[in-house]
N, C-alpha and C positions, 0 to 999 in steps of 0.2 A: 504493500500500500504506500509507504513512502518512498517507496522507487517512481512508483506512477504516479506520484503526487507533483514529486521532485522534474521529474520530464514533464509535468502541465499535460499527461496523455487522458484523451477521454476514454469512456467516461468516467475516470475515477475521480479526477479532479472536479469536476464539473458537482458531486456529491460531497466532493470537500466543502467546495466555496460556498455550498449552503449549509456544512456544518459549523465551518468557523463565520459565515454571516449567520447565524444564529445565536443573535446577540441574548438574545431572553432566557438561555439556557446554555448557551459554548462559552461564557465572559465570564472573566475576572471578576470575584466580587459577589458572587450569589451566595446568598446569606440563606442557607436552609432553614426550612421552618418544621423541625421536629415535635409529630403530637407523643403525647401520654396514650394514648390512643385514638385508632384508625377507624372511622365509622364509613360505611359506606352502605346504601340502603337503607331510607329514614327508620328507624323501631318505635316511634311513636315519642321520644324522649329529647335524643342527641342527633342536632343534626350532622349532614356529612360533611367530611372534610377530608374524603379520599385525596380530594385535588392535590393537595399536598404533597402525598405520596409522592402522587402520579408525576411533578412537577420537580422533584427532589431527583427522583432514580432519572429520568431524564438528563438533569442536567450534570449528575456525577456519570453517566456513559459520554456523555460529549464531550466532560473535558479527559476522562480516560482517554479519550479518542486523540482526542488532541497532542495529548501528551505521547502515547504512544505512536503516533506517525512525527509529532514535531520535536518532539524529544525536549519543549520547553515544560522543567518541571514545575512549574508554578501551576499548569491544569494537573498534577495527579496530584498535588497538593493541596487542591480545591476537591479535586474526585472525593480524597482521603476524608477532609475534615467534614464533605457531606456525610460521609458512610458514618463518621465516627457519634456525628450529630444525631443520628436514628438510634444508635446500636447502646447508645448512655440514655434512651429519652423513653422507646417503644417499649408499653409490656402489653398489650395487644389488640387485636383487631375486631373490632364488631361492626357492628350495626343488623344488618335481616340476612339472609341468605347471599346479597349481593356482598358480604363482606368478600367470600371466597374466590371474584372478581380480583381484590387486591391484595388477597394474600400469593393470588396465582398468578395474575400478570406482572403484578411490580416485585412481585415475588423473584418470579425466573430473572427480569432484568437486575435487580440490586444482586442476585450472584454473580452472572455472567457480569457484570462492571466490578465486583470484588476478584473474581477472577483471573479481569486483566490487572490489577494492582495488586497482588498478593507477593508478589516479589517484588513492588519497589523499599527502598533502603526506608524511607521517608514515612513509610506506616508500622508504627512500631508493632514489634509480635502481639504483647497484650490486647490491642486494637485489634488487629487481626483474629485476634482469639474471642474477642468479646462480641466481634460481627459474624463470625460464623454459630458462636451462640444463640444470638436473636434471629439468626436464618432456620435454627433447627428446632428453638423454643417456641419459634413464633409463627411463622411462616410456613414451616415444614408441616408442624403440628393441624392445621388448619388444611394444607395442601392434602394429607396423608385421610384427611372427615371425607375433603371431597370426595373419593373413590368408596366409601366402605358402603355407601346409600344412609345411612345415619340421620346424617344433617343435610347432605343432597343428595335428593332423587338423584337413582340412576338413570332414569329417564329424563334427566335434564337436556338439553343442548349440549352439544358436542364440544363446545366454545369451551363451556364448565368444567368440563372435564379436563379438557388436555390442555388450559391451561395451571390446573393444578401439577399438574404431570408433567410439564416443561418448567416448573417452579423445582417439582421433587427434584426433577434429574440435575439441573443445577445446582441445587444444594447439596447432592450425593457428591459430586465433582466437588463441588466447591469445600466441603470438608471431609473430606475423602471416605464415604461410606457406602461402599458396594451393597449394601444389604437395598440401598434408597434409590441404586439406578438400578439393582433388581427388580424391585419393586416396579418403576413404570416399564421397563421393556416387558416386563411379561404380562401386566395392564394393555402395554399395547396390543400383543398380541393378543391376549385371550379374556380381558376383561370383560368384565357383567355389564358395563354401563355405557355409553356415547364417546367415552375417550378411547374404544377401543377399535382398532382400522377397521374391524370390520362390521362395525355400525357408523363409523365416522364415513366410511366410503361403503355404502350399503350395498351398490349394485353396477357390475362392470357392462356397461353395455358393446357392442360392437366396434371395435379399433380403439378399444381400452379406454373409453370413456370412461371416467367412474364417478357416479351420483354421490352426490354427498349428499348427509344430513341433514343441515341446514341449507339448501336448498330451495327451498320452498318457503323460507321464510324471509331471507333481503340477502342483499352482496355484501353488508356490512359485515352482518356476522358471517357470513357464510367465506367470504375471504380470511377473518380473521379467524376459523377451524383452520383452514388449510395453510396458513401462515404460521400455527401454532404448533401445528402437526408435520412443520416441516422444521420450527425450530426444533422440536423434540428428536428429530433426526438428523439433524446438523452436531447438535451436543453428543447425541452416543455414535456416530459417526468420529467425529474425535475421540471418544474412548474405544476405537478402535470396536464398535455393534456398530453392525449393515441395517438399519431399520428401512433408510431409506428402498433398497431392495426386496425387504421382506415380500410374501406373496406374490412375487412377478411384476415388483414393482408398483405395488398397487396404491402408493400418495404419488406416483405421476401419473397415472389414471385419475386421479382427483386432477391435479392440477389441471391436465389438459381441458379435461372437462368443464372447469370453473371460468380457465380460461378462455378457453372457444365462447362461453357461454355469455362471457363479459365484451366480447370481441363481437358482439350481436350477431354470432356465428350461430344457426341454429345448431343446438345440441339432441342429439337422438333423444327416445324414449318418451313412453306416452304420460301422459296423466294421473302422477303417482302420490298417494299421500305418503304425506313426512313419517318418516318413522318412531316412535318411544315419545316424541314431545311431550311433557304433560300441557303446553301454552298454546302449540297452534295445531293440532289434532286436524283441523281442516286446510290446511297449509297444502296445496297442491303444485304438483312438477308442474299446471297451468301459470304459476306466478313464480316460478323458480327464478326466472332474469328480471322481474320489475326492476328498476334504476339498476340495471348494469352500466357496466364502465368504472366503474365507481376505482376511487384512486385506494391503494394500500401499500405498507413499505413492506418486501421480501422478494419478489418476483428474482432478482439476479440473484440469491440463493438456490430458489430450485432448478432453476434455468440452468446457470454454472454446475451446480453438482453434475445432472443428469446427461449433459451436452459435454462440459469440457470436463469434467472428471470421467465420465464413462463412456462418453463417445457414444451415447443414445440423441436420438429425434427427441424436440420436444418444440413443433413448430405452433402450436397453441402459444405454449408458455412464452414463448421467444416473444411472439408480436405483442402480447399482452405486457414482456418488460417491458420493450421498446416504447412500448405506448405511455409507460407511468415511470421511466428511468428520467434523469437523474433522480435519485429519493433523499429524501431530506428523514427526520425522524422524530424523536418526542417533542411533541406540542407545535411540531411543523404542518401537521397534517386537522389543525384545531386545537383551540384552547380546552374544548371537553376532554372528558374519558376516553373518548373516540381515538384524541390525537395523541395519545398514548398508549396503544396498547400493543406496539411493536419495539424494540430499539431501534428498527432503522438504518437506513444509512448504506444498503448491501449494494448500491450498486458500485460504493467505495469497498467494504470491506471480503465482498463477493465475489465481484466479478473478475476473470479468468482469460488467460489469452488464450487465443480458441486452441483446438486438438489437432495433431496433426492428422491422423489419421481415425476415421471414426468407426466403431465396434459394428463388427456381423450381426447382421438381423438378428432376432434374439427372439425368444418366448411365442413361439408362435402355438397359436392355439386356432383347435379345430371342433366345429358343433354341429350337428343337423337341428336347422329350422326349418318349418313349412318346406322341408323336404330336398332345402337346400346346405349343401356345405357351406359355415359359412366360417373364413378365415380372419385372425387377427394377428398381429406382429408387432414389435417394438424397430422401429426404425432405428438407422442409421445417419450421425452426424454427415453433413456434405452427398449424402444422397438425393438423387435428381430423381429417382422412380427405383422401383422394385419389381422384379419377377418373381411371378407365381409359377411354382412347376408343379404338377403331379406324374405317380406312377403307378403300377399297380402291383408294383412287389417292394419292400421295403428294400433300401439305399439307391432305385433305380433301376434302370433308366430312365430318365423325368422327363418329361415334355414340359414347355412354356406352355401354359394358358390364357396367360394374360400377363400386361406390364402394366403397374399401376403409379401415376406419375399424381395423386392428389395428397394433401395430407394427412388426411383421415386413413391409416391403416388397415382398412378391410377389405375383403371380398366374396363376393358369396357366387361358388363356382355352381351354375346351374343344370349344366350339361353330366354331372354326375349318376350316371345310372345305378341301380341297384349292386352292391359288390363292398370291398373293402378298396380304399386310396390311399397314397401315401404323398404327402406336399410337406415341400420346402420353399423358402423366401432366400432369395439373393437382393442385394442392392446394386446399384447401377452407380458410382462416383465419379468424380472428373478423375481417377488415377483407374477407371475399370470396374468391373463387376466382383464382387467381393464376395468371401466362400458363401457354402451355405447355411442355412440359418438351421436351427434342431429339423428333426422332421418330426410331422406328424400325421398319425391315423386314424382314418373316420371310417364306420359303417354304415353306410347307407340302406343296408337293405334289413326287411322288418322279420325279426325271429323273436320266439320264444324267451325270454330269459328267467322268470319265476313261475312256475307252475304246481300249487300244491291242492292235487284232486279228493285229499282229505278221505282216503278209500281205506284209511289203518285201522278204525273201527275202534281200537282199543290204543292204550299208552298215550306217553306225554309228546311225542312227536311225528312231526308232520311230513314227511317227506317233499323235496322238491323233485318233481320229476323232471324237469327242462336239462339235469346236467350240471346246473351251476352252484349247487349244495346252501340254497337261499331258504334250507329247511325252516320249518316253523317249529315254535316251542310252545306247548297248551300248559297256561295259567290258569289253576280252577275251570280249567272247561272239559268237558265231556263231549262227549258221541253218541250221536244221533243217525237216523235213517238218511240219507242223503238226498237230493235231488233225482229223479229218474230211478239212479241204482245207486248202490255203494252206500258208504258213512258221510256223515257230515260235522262241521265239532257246531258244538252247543254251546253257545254262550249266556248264562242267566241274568245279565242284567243287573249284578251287585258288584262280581269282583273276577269274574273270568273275564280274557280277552287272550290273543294268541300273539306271541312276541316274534320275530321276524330280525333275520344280522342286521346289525350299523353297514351302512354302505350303501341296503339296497338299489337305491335310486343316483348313485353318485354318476357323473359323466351322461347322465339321461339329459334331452331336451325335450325331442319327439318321444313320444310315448302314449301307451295305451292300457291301462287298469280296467281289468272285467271280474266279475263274482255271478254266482245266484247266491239271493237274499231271500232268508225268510225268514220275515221281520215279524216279532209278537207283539209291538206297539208301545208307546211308554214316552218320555221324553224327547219325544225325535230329532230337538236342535241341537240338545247336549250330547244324543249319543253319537256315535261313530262307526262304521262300517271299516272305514282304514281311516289311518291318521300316522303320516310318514312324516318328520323332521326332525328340530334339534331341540325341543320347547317353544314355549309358548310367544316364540318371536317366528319364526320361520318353521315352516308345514305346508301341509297339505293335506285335506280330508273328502270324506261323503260323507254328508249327515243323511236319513230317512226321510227328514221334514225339518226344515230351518224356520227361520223366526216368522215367517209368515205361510207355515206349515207346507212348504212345498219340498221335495227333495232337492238338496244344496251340495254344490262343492265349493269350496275355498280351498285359494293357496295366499301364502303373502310370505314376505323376508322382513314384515316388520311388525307383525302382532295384529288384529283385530281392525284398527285402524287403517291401516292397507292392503287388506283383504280384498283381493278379486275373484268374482264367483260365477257360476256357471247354476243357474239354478233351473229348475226342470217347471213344469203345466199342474204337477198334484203331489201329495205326498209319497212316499212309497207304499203301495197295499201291504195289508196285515194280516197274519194268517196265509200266506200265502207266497209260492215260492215266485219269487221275480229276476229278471236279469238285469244287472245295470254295468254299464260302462260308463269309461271316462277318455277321452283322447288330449294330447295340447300337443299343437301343431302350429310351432312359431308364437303369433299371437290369437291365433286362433283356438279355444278350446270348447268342446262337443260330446253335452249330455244324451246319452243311450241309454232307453228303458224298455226290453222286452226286443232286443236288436233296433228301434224305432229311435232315431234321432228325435228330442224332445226338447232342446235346446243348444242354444248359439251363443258364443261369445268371443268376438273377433275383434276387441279392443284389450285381449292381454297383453301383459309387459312381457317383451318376446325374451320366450325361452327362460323364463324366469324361476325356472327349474335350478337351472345351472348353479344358483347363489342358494340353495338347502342342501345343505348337509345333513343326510337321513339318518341320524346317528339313535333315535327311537321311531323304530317301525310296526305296528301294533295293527291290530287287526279286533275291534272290538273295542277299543279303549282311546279316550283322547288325549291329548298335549296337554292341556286344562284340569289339572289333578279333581279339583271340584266337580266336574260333570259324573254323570252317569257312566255308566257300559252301555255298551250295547244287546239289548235282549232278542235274542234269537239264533238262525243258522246262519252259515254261511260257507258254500261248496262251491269248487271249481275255481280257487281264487288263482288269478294270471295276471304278469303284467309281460307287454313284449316291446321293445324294444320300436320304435318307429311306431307310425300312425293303420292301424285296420279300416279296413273302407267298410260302409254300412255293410254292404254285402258279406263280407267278410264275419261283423259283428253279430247280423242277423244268426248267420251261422251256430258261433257262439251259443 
């Protein structure tokens, strides 16, 4: 930074000049105003006086800054005696729930600005020692409520989350306690609540789009998730953890997405409510970009990582810096809250001279939709277009099928007949076509994969006959005369249902679920015929009779709230054996009753399969510990792979 400063080269200087013109916060002479305590969120009592905070950590990173690129120490000696001023004064934070706002955003910045001053001469150890106390007494403590659901719903905003989580990992670094950047990497990964990626990025759609959370609700917050979510992987990134990589990459999947979407680039996918909110429940992907554009500081963070440290595409992100670079940083972007909730400044502290040469396609991934192959890939830096190859033995011979010069990464190869494919991606660069990319295999044509014709009569299991040992396990259930011929298991409607392996459904898009039912009546919304997911966020079910007594299927990736449904003309008959299927094809999914198509629903979120992890697969029993069983038979249970035509189902 002070190489580039020093050559006046853009744009890093161009981010300087508004840092040291940042008289209200980069000058000599700012006189911090430390509380006894932080309110934020009126409680009826004490008003707030976050701002303070908010206006303190500000201006101790800008004169760090200062000092560490101009080497005049007179700013880390102003940085110092801010810190020193909180760390003698703060014993703690309140006000209503928005306190956790500052204990997490100005939280994570007063580390990261201790961080860069922890080895100048000029702050003595005790100081040192006394500031990393109030980060872990105070700060920490507060950061550590946000995740547990205690004091915040875990259905909060995504915001809520990760920034307490980008406060914790700070402070683990910052006093050296691995047990603290424990804690949010493996929050990130697998956490209960909104800070965790994969509720923060709920749903990848086609050329690695990925939907975020907030979403649906403005650009303000919905940038500052992905701002926060990328500080959180800038910091263990320097503690030598890949988060930024984690899942295939999946916070550039955000980003692109946010970015395209700000860029008034329309962004895929239909009509989706927000997920877990307990605020905007009716927050729909119809108002996901209202006031896009909107300005925020980090963009040459994610950019530089993804581009010039890894030599990936990331031409969303790219236009979207360009469009908001140079960046300025606390209280540049407004005197509110607002204008504080990033450090800022990354097109100085960020950005990267570009790569020389940029990585091989990478993560290519392959799905059937409405019956088409459809392909995604992580581009290449300095790539002009991309070749699609397929084959039809794995490593080749590949034929080009298409060259794809947009930069949206997909394609959906339609000439695909029924068989097994195998495709790879190449990049096309001004030095030549670059190796190739993974490969991968799709099956396109429709076979059997679980079939349990329930004919054992007796014992606790179910054999699969399809081959692929998807056997069932009977819980409290029995056997019964079957449909036509054979046994059937019996479920009574208290505490029997049939359990089925974790997986089932994993790598499915297209797909087809059939049974005979023979339903003895009872609660028919709450009970369940199947009910395939991970809990009660993500599933898929057949109810008998849903909330307005007709037969229902829902699926959703985010609980109840954004449930999409297929629902049929009547209930299911009672006493009485019936056949029902189920198909989804793309965005298309299609209710069967007695082989009869009975209902239509061609505005699903395509292939929205793909984002359920079927880790509880039941047969009788729901996601919804609360509900009922389900009371009756149920014989000939199949699911097969790809879409059956009426005719086909009639059969059935």
């Amino acid at each position: 930074m002070a190489e580039k400063v020093r050559l006046k080269a853009s744009p890093w200087v161009d981010s300087w000049n508004i840092l040291i013109g940042n008289q209200s916060y980069a000058k000599l002479g700012w006189n911090p105003n430390p509380q006894v305590v932080v309110y934020r969120g009126y409680d009826g009592t004490h008003p707030e006086n976050y701002i303070t905070l908010c206006r303190d950590a500000a201006a101790a990173y800008a004169c760090a800054l200062r000092w560490k690129i101009s080497g005049d120490t007179a700013y880390a000696n102003q940085a110092v005696r801010i810190m020193n001023s909180w760390s003698s004064t703060l014993t703690t934070i309140g006000g209503t729930i928005d306190g956790f706002l500052a204990s997490g955003i100005q939280g994570y910045q007063f580390a990261n600005t201790a961080e860069i001053m922890r080895n100048y001469s000029g702050w003595a150890a005790a100081d040192f020692t006394s500031f990393q106390t109030m980060m872990l007494n105070i700060f920490y403590k507060d950061n550590h409520q946000g995740l547990q659901g205690s004091l915040v719903p875990l259905t909060v905003y995504s915001n809520w989350q990760l920034c307490c989580m980008a406060s914790m990992l700070a402070i683990g670094v910052l006093c050296d306690k691995q047990p603290l950047v424990d804690e949010v990497v493996n929050y990130f990964k697998s956490g209960a609540g909104n800070g965790c990626v994969y509720q923060t990025v709920n749903y990848i759609h086609a050329g690695y789009l990925g939907q975020t959370q907030e979403s649906g609700r403005d650009q303000g917050h919905n940038t500052l998730s992905l701002m926060l979510l990328t500080t959180i992987c800038e910091m263990a990134w320097n503690q030598g953890i890949d988060l930024y990589g984690f899942d295939n990459n999946r916070v550039l999947a955000a980003a692109e997405y946010v970015s395209r979407g700000n860029l008034n680039d329309p962004v895929t996918g239909t009509p989706f409510t927000m997920p877990f909110a307990p605020y905007a429940n009716s927050n729909t992907f119809d108002s996901a970009f209202a006031g896009s554009g909107g300005r925020r500081a980090g963009w040459a963070l994610i950019y530089h990582h993804y581009v010039n440290r890894k030599g990936l595409a990331a031409p969303y992100t790219g236009q979207f810096m360009l469009a908001t670079q140079p960046e300025g940083g606390g209280g540049y972007y407004g005197p509110n809250s607002g204008g504080f909730d990033q450090l800022g400044y990354t097109t100085l502290t960020c950005t990267r001279d570009p790569i020389a040469v940029g990585a091989v396609p990478s993560g290519l991934n392959a799905y059937v939709s409405g019956g088409n192959v459809v392909l995604s890939w992580w581009g290449s830096a300095h790539a002009t277009s991309y070749n699609v190859k397929r084959a039809t033995v794995t490593g080749g011979p590949y034929t080009q099928i298409t060259n794809i010069t947009t930069d949206l990464l997909t394609y959906a190869d339609t000439s695909a007949t029924a068989g097994t494919y195998f495709y790879v991606v190449t990049a096309v660069t001004p030095s030549g076509e670059t190796a190739k990319s993974n490969e991968v295999n799709v099956d396109t044509a429709v076979y059997l994969r679980t079939y349990l014709p329930f004919n054992e009569g007796s014992g606790a299991t179910a054999a699969d006959t399809s081959g692929n040992a998807h056997k069932g396990t009977l819980v409290n259930a029995a056997w019964a005369t079957g449909h036509l011929s054979g046994s059937a298991v019996s479920l009574n409607g208290s505490n029997a249902y049939v359990s089925l392996p974790g997986g089932l459904l994993d790598g499915f898009t297209d797909c087809t679920i059939a049974a005979w039912v023979y339903w003895k009546g009872g609660n028919g919304w709450q009970q369940r015929i199947f009910d395939f997911g991970s809990g009660t966020k993500k599933y898929l079910y057949l109810s008998p009779s849903g909330t307005n007594g007709i037969l229902h299927f829902g699926i959703s990736i985010c609980g109840p709230v954004g449930e999409q449904t297929i629902v049929g003309t009547a209930a299911l008959p009672t006493n009485v054996w019936t056949h029902v299927a189920v198909t989804l094809s793309g965005k298309t999914g299609t209710l069967y009753v007695n082989g009869v198509a009975v209902s239509l629903n061609t505005a699903m979120l395509d292939s929205q399969l793909r984002s359920i992890s079927t880790s509880q697969n039941w047969l009788g029993r729901s996601q919804f510990s609360a509900d009922p069983y389900f009371n009756g038979l149920i014989d000939e249970f199949c699911i097969y792979n790809g879409v059956l035509t009426q005719t086909q189902i009639a059969v059935l």
